[in-house]
N, C-alpha and C positions, 0 to 999 in steps of 0.2 A: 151559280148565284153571284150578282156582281158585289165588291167588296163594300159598297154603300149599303146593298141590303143586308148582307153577312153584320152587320156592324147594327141597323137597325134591329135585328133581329136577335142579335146577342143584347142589346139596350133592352129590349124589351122583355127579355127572361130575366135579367137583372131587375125591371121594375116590376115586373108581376109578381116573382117570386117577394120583394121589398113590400110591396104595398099593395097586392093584390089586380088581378085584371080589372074590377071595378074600381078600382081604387086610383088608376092610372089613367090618366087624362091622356087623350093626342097632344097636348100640350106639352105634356112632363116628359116624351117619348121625342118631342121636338126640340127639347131645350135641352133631352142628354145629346141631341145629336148636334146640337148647337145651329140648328137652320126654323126654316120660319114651318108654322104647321101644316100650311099647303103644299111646302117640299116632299112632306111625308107623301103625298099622294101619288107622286111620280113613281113610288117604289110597289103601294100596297093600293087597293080598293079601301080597308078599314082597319078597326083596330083588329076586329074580327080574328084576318089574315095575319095575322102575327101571333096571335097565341095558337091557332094552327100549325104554324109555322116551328112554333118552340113545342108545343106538344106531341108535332111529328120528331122533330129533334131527341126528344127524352126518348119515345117510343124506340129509334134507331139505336140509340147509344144501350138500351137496357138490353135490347136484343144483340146488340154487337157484344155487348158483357158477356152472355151466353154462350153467345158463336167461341168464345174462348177456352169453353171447359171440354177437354179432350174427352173421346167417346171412349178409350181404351181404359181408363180408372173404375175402379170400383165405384157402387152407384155411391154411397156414403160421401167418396172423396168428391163425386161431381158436387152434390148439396156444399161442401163447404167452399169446390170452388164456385159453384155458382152466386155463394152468398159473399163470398169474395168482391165478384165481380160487379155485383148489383150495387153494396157500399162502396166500390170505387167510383160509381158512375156517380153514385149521391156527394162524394167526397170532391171528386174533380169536375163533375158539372152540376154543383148544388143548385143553382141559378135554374136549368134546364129539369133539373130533377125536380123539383119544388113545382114548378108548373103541372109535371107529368103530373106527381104524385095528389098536387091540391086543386089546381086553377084550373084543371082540365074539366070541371064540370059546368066550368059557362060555354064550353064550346055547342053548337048547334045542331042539329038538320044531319045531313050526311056525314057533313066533319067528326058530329059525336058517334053516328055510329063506326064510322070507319077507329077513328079512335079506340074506342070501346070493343072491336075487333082485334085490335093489334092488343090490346091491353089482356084479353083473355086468350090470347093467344102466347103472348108472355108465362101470364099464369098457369097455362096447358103446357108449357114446356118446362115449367117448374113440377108441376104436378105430376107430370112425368118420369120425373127423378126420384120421387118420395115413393110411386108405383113400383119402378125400377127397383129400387133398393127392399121394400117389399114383399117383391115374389121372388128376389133373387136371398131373400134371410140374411140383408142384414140389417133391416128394423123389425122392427114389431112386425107379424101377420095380421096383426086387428088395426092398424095402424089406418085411420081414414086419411086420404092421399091429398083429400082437398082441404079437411082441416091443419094440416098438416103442411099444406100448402100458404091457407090464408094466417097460418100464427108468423112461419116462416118471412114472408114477404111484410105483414103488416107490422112486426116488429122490426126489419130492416129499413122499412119507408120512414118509418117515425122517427128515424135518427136524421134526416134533414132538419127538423127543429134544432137539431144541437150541436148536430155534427161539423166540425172547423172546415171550410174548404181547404184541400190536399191533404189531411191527418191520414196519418195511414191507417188502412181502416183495414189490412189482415190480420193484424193480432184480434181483433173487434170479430171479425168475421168466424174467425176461430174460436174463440170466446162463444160467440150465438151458437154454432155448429155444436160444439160441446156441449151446451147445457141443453139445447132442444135435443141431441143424438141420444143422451143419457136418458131422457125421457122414453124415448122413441124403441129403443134396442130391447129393451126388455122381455120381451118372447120368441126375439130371433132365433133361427135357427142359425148354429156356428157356420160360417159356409165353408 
C-alpha cells in the first residue's frame, strides 16, 4: 500500500472512530489530509473503501493478538493471554479497534459478510479456549463455551470507550481473567 494511502487510511480510522463513518464527510477526510476532495479519488473508489480498509485492519491485528498466545500453556493461561492481547490491540490501535468493534456495521454487500466471517471466526478461536479449558478441568464442566465467550470479549471491547491509548492494559487483562476465572472454576476437576 503506498504511503499516501497508508496515511489516508490511518486519517480515516482516526475519523470514524471520532465522529463516526456517517458522521465523516469526504470532506473532513480531505482536509485531515490537507489536499482537495477529488485527490481523494486517486487513492479510493469511495468512502466505502476505507472503512473496509480499517475494518479489515482491526480484523488482522485482533487475529494477530491471538497468533501470539503460545499453544504449550494451560488452557486458563491462553484466556488470559488471549485477553491480554485483545486489550493491547484496543490500547495501541484504539482508532482501528473502535471501527472493528462499532462502525463496522455500515459496511455492505460482501464486505459485510466477508467481515462478519473473520469476526466469528475471531470469536471461534476464542470460544475454543474456554472449550479447551473445559474438557481439559480447569473451568467449570457446565460452563457454556459461547457464553462464556460473548461476557469475555463484550466486556473487553467496551473498554475502547475509556481505555487511554498505550495504557497498559496487562494488569487490566489480569484483573478481567481473575474475576470472570473465579466464576468459571467452580466444579473443575483439579487437573
Amino acid at each position: 500500500m503506498s504511503t499516501r494511502k497508508s496515511e489516508l487510511t490511518r486519517q480515516a480510522a482516526r475519523l470514524f472512530a471520532e465522529k463516526g463513518y456517517h458522521g465523516t464527510s469526504i470532506g473532513d477526510l480531505a482536509e485531515a489530509m490537507g489536499v482537495q476532495k477529488g485527490s481523494l479519488y486517486a487513492h479510493i473508489d469511495s468512502k466505502a473503501d476505507l472503512l473496509w480498509e480499517v475494518a479489515r485492519d482491526g480484523a488482522a491485528a485482533f487475529h494477530a493478538g491471538l497468533d501470539t498466545v503460545p499453544e504449550e500453556v494451560p488452557a486458563t493461561e491462553k484466556i488470559r493471554l488471549a485477553l491480554r492481547a485483545h486489550l493491547r490491540v484496543i490500547s495501541e490501535q484504539l482508532e482501528i479497534a473502535t471501527v472493528f468493534i462499532r462502525e463496522w456495521r455500515y459496511l455492505e454487500g460482501e464486505r459485510r459478510d466477508e467481515f462478519l466471517a473473520e469476526r466469528r471466526r475471531y470469536e471461534d478461536r476464542f470460544r475454543a479456549l474456554f472449550r479447551e479449558g473445559r474438557e481439559l478441568g480447569g473451568l467449570r464442566t457446565d460452563l457454556d463455551d459461547g457464553t462464556a465467550t460473548l461476557l469475555a470479549l463484550s466486556a473487553a471491547n467496551w473498554a475502547y470507550t475509556w481505555l487511554r491509548p498505550g495504557a497498559d492494559t496487562d494488569e487490566l487483562a489480569d484483573r478481567f481473567f481473575a474475576f470472570m476465572l473465579d466464576g468459571m472454576r467452580g466444579y473443575a476437576t483439579p487437573a
